[in-house]
Wavefront OBJ file of the C-alpha trace (Angstrom):
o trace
v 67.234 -73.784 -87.461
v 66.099 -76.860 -86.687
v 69.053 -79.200 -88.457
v 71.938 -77.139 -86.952
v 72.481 -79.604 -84.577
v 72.585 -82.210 -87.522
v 75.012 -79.860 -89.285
v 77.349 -79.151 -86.743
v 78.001 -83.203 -85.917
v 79.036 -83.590 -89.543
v 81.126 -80.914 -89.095
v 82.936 -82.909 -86.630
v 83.560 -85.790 -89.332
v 84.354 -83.656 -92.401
v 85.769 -80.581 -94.007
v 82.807 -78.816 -95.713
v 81.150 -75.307 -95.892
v 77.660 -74.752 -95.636
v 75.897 -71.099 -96.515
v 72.536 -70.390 -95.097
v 69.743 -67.954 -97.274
v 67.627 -66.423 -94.987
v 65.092 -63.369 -95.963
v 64.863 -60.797 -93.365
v 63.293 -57.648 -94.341
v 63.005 -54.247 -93.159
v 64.673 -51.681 -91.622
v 66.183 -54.097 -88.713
v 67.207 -56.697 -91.080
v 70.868 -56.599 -89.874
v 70.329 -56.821 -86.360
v 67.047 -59.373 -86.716
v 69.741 -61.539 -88.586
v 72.412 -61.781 -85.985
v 69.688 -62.370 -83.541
v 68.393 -65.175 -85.714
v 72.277 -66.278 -86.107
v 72.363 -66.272 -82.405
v 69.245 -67.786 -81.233
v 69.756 -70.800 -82.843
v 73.714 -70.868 -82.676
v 73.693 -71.668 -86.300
v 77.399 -73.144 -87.159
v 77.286 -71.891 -90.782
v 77.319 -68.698 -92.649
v 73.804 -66.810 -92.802
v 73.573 -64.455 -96.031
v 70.646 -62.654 -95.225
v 69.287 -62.095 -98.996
v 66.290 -59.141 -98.391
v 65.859 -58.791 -101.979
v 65.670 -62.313 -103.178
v 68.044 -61.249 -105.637
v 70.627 -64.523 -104.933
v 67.644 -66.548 -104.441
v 66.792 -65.280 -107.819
v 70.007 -66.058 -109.769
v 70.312 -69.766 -108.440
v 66.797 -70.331 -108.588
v 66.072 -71.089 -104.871
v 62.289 -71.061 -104.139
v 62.092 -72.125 -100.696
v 63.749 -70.333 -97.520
v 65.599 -71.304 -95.302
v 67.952 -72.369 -97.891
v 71.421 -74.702 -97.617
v 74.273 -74.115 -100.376
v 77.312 -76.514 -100.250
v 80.284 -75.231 -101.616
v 83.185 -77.251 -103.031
v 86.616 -76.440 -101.755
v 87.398 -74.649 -105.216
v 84.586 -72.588 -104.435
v 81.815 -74.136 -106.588
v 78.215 -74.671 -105.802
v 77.461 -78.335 -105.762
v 74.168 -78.986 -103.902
v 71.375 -76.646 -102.770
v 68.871 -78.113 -100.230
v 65.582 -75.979 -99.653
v 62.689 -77.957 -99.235
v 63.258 -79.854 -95.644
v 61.039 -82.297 -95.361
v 61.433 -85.691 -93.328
v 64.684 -86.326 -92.000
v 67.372 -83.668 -92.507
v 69.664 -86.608 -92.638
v 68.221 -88.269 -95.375
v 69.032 -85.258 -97.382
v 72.146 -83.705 -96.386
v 74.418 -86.633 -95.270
v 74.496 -87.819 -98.860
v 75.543 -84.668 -100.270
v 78.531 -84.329 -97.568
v 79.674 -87.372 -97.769
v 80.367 -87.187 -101.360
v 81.721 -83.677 -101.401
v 83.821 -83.380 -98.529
v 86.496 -85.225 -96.941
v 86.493 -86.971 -93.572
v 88.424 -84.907 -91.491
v 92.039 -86.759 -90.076
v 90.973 -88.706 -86.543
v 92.412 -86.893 -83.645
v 94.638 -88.590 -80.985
v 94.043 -88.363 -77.350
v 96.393 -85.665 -76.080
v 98.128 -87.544 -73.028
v 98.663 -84.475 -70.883
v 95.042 -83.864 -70.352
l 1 2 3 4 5 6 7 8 9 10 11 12 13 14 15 16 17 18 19 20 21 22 23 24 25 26 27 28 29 30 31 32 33 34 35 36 37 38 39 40 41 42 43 44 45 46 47 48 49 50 51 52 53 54 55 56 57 58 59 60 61 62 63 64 65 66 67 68 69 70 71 72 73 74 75 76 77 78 79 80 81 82 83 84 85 86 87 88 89 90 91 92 93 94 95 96 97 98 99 100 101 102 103 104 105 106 107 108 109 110
């Protein structure tokens, strides 16, 4: 939660998808999720994995968890150890991956 703010600036400068591993358990896991999802007006996807089952197959250790995705739908970089700067980590991985997104033009009118 704390590097959403990070996340959604870069999502300003380039076209990229981030997915979120959380692990939420019980019978309010649903509703403790979108509550989690809210609180902290993540910009990302949140997969809530319960079971540790994804977390399993990729081999992700640590939660909270970060998976970029590839446009062709490929997993590229997983982030889930945060320590230091958020930056230090994540801007390399974007930058590389994804493509600055096209500058906008002032609209006139407004």
């Amino acid at each position: 939660p704390y590097f959403q703010d990070h996340i959604r600036s870069l999502s300003r400068k380039y076209d990229f998808a981030v997915l979120s591993l959380a692990n939420i358990k019980g019978a309010a896991q649903e509703r403790e999720t979108k509550t989690f999802i809210q609180r902290y007006d993540l910009p990302f996807p949140v997969l809530n994995d319960a079971d540790a089952a994804i977390g399993t197959a990729y081999e992700i250790n640590h939660i909270p968890a970060m998976v970029f995705i590839s446009r062709d739908g490929r997993i590229e970089e997983i982030e889930s150890q945060f320590k230091g700067e958020i930056g230090a980590l994540i801007d390399p991985v974007i930058s590389r991956l994804a493509a600055p997104l096209p500058e906008r033009k002032p609209d006139p009118n407004q």
